[in-house]
N, C-alpha and C positions, 0 to 999 in steps of 0.2 A: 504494500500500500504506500500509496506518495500522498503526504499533507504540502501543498503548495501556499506558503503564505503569501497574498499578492499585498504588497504594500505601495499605497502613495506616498512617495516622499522616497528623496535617495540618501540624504544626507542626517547619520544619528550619531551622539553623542560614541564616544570611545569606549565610555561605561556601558551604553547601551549595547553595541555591538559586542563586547565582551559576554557580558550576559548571554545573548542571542546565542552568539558559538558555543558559550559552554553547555545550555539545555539542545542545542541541536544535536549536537557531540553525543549525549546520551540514549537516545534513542535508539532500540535494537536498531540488528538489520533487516528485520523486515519493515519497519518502519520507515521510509525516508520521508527527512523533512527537508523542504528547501522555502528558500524565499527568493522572492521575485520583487524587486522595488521598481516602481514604474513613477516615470518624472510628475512632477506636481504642474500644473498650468499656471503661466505664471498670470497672474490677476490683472495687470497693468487695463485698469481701466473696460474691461472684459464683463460682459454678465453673466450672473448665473449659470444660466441654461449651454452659454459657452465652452465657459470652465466644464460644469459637469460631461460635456458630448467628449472635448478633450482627453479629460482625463478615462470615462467609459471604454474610449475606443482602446486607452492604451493597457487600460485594465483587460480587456475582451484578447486585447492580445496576446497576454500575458498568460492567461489560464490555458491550459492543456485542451486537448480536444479530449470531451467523454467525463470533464470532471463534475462532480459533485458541488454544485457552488454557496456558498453559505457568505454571509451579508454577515459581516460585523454592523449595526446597528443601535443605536442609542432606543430605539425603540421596538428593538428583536425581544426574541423570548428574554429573559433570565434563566440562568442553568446557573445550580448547585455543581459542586466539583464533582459530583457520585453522579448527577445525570449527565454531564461532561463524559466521565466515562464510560456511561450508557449509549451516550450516542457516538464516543469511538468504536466500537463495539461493535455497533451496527453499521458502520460505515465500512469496519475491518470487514463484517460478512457477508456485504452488499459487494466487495471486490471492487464496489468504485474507487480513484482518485476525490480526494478531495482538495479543493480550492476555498480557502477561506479571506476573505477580502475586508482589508482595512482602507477604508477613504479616505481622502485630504484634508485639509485642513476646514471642508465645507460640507466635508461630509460623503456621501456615493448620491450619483444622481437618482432619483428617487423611481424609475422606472428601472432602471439595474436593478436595486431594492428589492421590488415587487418580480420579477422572475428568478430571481434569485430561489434556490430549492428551499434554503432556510432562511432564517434572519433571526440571530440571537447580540445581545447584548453581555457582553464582561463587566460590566457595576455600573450604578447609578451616577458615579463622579464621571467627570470629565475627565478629561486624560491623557498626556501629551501622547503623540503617536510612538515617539521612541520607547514610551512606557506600555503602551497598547502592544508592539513588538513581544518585549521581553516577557508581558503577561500571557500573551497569550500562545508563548512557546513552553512557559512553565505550567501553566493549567495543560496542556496537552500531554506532556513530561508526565505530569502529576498523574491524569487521567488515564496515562497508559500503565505507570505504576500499581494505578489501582487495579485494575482487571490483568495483572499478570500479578498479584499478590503479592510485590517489589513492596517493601520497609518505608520507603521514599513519604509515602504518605501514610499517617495516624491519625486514628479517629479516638 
């Protein structure tokens, strides 16, 4: 199974990146994870619906043919860490790829959103994207942990 992270924005902090390598690093091998960062549009004077087509297409690019796509989302579901790995689980035994997609600084254009297979949210705060990165390579970390009955995570 491949977890594709597609991220907007190319450019994250040292600390950030460190993080990122070290929970990718962890992951068996059947597991691969990668990330995909795809350029931000620059705003200069630009609207909305601009920005967003921009960024969409080079999101659309970006994802694999045949993958599973899931909306990181400020107004996606909410998952607990235990359904986090409920629903790698299911993803492992669907044989799909999964593509999970964090937005720019505006967000995912909001018709991406809506075909999107899923649309879940990582917490009610806001949250710089470098931090959205590192979390949501650790809750997957975490989540695989859990359904291979790995120490990593205590309840």
């Amino acid at each position: 199974m491949r977890l594709v992270i597609v991220a907007v924005g190319q450019r994250v902090p040292d600390w950030a990146q460190t993080a990122w390598d070290d929970y990718a690093k962890r992951f068996p091998f059947e597991i691969k994870v990668e990330l995909k960062a795809v350029k931000t549009e620059p705003r200069a004077s630009k609207s909305l619906e601009t920005i967003y087509a921009a960024e969409r297409a080079r999101i659309e690019a970006a994802i694999p043919k045949g993958c599973r796509i899931v909306a990181l989302d400020e107004r996606g579901t909410a998952l607990t860490t235990m359904a986090l790995a409920g629903k790698l689980k299911d993803w492992q035994l669907s044989g799909d790829d999964v593509a999970l997609v964090i937005g720019g600084p505006d967000g995912l254009d909001p018709a991406f959103r809506q075909t999107a297979h899923e649309r879940i949210r990582l917490s009610d705060l806001t949250l710089p994207h470098a931090m959205v990165r590192v979390l949501l390579v650790e809750q997957l970390y975490r989540a695989w942990s859990i359904n291979a009955n790995h120490p990593y995570h205590r309840e």
